[in-house]
N, C-alpha and C positions, 0 to 999 in steps of 0.2 A: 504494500500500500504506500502510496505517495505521499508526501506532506500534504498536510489539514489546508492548508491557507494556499488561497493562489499564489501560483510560480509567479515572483518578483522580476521583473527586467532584469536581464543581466546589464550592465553599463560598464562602458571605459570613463576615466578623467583624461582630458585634453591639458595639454602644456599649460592651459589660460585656468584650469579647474574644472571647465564648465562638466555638467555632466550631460552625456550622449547615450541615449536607450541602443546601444549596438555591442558588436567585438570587432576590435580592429584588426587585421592583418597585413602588412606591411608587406610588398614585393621584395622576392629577397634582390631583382635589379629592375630596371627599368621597363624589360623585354619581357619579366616572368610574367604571368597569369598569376593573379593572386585567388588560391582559393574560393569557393564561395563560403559566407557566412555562417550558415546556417549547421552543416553538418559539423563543424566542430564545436560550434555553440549546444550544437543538442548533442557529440558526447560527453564532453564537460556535463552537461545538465543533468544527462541520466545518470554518468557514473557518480556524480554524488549523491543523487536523488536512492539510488540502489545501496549503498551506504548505510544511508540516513534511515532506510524503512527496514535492515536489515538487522540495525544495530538500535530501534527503536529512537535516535537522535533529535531533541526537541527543536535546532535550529542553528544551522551554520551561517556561514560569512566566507566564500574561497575568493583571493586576490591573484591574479597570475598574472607578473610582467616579464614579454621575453621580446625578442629579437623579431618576432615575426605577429605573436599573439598579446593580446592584452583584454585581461577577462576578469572583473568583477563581479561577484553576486552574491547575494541575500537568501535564504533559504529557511522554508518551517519559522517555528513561531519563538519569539523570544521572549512571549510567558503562554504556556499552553493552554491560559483562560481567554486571553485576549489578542495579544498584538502578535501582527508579522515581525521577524527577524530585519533589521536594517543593516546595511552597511556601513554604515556614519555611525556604529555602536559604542562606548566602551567597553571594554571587556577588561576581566582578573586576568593577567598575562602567566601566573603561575610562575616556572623556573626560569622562565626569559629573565626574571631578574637576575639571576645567575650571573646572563652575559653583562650586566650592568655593574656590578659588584666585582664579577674579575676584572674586566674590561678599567673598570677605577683604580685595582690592584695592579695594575701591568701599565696604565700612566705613572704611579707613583714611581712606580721601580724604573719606567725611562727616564725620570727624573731623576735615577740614583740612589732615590730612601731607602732602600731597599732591593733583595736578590730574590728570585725565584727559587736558589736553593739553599736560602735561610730558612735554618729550624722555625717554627711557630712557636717556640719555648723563648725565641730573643723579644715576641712581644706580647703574647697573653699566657699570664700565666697556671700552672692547674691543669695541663694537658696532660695524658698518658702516654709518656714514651716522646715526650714532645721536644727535647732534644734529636730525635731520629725523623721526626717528621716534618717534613719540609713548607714554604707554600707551595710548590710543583706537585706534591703528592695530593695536597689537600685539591690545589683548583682541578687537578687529573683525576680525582677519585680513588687515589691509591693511600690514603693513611691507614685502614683500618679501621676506625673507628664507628662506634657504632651510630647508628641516625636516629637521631633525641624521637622523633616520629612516628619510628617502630616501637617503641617502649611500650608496654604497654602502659604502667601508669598516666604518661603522654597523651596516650590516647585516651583515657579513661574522663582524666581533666579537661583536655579540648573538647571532646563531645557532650561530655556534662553540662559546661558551656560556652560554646561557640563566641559568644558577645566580648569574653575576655580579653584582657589584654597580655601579654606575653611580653616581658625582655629578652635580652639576646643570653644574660646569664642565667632566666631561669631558664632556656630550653636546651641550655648546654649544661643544665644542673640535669636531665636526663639523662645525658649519654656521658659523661666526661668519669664516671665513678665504673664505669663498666669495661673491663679488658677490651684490651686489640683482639680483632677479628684474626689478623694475620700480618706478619712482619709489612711495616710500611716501603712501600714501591714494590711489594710482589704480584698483586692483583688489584682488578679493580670492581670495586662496590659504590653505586649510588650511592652516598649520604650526604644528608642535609647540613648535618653536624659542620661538616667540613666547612659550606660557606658562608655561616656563622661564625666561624671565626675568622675567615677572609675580609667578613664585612669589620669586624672590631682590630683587622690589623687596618684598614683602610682609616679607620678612625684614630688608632694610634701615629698612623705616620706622617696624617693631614690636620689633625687636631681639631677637625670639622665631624659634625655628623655625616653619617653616612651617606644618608637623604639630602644633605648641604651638595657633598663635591660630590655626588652624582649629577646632581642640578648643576651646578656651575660648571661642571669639565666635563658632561656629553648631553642631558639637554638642551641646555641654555645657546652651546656652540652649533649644537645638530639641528634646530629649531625646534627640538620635540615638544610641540606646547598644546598636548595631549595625551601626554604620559607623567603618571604622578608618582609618588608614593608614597603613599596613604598613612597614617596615624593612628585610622581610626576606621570603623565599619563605612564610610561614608562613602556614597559609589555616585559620581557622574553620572547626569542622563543626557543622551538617553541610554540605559543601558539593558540588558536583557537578564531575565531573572537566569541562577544557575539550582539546575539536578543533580543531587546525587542520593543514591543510598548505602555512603560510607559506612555506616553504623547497622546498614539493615533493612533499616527501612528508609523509603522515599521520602527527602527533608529538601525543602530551598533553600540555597546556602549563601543567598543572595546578598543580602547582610552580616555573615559571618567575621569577625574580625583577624585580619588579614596578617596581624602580628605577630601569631603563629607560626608564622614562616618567613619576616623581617626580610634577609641581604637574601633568602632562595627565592621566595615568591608572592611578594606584598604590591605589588606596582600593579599600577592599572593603563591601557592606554588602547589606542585604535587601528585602526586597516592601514590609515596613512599613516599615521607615525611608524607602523611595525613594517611596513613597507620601506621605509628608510632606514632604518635599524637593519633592517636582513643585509641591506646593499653594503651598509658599513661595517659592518660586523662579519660578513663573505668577505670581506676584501680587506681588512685588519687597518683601514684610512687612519683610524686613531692611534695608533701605533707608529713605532719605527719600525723597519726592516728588518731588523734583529730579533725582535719580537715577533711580527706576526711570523718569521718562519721558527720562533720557539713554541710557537704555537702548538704547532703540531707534529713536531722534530720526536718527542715521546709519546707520543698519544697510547693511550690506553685501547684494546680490542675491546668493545663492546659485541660485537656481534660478528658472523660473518662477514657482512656488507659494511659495518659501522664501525669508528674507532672514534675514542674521547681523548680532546688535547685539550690547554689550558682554559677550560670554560666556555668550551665548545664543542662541537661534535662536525667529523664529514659522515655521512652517508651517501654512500654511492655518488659522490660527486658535493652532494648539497649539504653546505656547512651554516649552520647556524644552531639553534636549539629549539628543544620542546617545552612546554610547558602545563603543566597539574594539578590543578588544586581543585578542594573540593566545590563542583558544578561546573568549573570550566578549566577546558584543554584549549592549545595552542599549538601551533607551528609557526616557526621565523627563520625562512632559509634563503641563501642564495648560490645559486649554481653559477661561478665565476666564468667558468670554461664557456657559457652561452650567454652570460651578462642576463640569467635569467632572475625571477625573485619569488617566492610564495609566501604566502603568510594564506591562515587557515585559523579561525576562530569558530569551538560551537558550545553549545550552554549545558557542556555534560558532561560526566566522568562516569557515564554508566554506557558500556562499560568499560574499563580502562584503554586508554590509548586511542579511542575514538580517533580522536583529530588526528592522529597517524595514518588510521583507516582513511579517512579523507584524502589526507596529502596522498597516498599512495594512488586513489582512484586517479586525483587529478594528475597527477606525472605519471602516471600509465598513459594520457591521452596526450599532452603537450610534450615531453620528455622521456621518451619511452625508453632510452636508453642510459637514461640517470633515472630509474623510480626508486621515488623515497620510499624508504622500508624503515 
């Protein structure tokens, strides 16, 4: 079954903004026959649409700018009582915070204040084994430790109540008392833990909140002046209610306090801002040279197809990151090699990884030979 609510125009934005009810396709020269319209607009359409009814999805957002194609669209409802999904949303970005929070840690350190393979023992203190662990292990997912999130007590208190507010030291008071998983830089493990204390080295080395030199040294420079991070349950409209039933049962999480998960995943922001962010973050602009190829110089194996560098991931070509939290998933990639970009927003974490499933439909059709996995 198809989404509840009429199929929304797909639209491109024009150089000027304006918006255009089409899809663009560009001659790759002067002589080519450009495409018609229509057929890749309807598989785009379907292969989300198939997704969405497969995976029960209450309403996405897919962005695609490439070389040839440029395809926006709105999709299912962004509260399942009332409204269509829009494109001009905000949305919880989840671990995209991530790339903002190392992305901050890797200006510092081109400044000098610091090395990638300094212990995290030279600036918060209290870690397990924190003379052996590095920040390279932490931003790579290689220290061991365990992620305050899994805990269950963690979990017992955030679901208890959602509205609370969280420090950065009580959510490392969950996991910091608990042994290594395994010698740091031998494997790699998701943990949250780790960019929590990314975020309080950023604050030890700039003397600013976190939330400060993020703002001043990549929104303020990038124009991102629709990406926030937040303080407090407070959500921009318009923005679309978030599903989950982390705990079991089906709860909106729509006002949940985003504290929870601080320098991982507390920021909020849009189609067009995340659309800039893939482009600069594929491409390491905010960096030196030295950096963006430390990037990925150790990258961690995630998967077959995927490997994790310093707070970022390639997949099959497309480097940027995912993002989790409860009600809403994300995607923010950009494919260099075609000067392509995605980004993927929809209002659900049931059931995991949704927005993967998305991204994947859509680079099956555009990218067929880079599909996100």
């Amino acid at each position: 079954m198809m989404s509840a609510w009429p199929p929304v125009p797909g639209f491109i934005r024009a150089a000027t903004g304006a918006v255009v009810a089409a899809i663009t396709f560009v001659a790759a020269s002067a002589c080519a026959t450009a495409p018609a319209a229509p057929p890749i607009a309807q598989q785009l359409y379907d292969a989300v649409e198939i997704v969405m009814a497969d995976l029960s999805i209450p309403g996405a957002v897919v962005g695609f700018w490439g070389p040839d194609v440029t395809y926006v669209r709105a999709f299912g409802v962004a509260d399942t009582a009332t409204r269509p999904m829009q494109a001009d949303m905000y949305t919880r970005i989840g671990s995209l915070t991530k790339t903002f929070t190392i992305t901050a840690l890797l200006t510092l350190i081109d400044q000098g204040r610091a090395g990638l393979d300094d212990p995290i023992a030279m600036y918060v203190p209290g870690v397990p084994s924190g003379d052996a662990i590095t920040l390279r292990h932490l931003a790579q997912m290689q220290s061991g430790l365990v992620t305050y999130d899994g805990v269950p007590e963690f979990e017992a208190a955030f679901l208890a109540d959602p509205q609370r507010t969280f420090t950065p030291q009580q959510l490392l008071g969950y996991a910091l008392d608990k042994p290594l998983q395994f010698p740091p830089g031998t494997q790699y493990d998701y943990c949250n833990t780790n960019t929590v204390l990314l975020g309080l080295v950023v604050e030890e080395l700039s003397g600013q909140s976190l939330a400060d030199y993020v703002r001043q040294h990549i929104l303020v420079p990038l124009t991102l002046t629709h990406t926030s991070i937040p303080t407090s349950p407070a959500f921009p409209e318009p923005h679309p209610q978030g599903y989950t039933v982390l705990d079991g049962t089906a709860r909106v999480t729509t006002d949940w306090n985003p504290s929870w998960a601080w320098s991982n995943g507390n920021m909020i922001s849009t189609l067009d801002d995340m659309r800039v962010w893939a482009q600069k973050l594929s491409s390491g602009e905010l960096l030196s040279e030295n950096l963006r190829d430390e990037r990925f110089r150790t990258a961690s194996p995630m998967s077959e197809n995927a490997r994790y560098g310093v707070g970022a991931f390639d997949t099959n070509g497309w480097i940027g990151h995912s993002g989790v939290t409860p009600g809403f998933e994300t995607v923010v990639v950009g494919l260099p090699e075609s000067q392509s970009t995605l980004v993927v927003f929809v209002n659900t974490d049931i059931p995991h990884e949704v927005g993967t499933a998305v991204a994947t439909a859509v680079t099956g059709v555009v990218t067929p030979g880079n599909v996100y996995r």
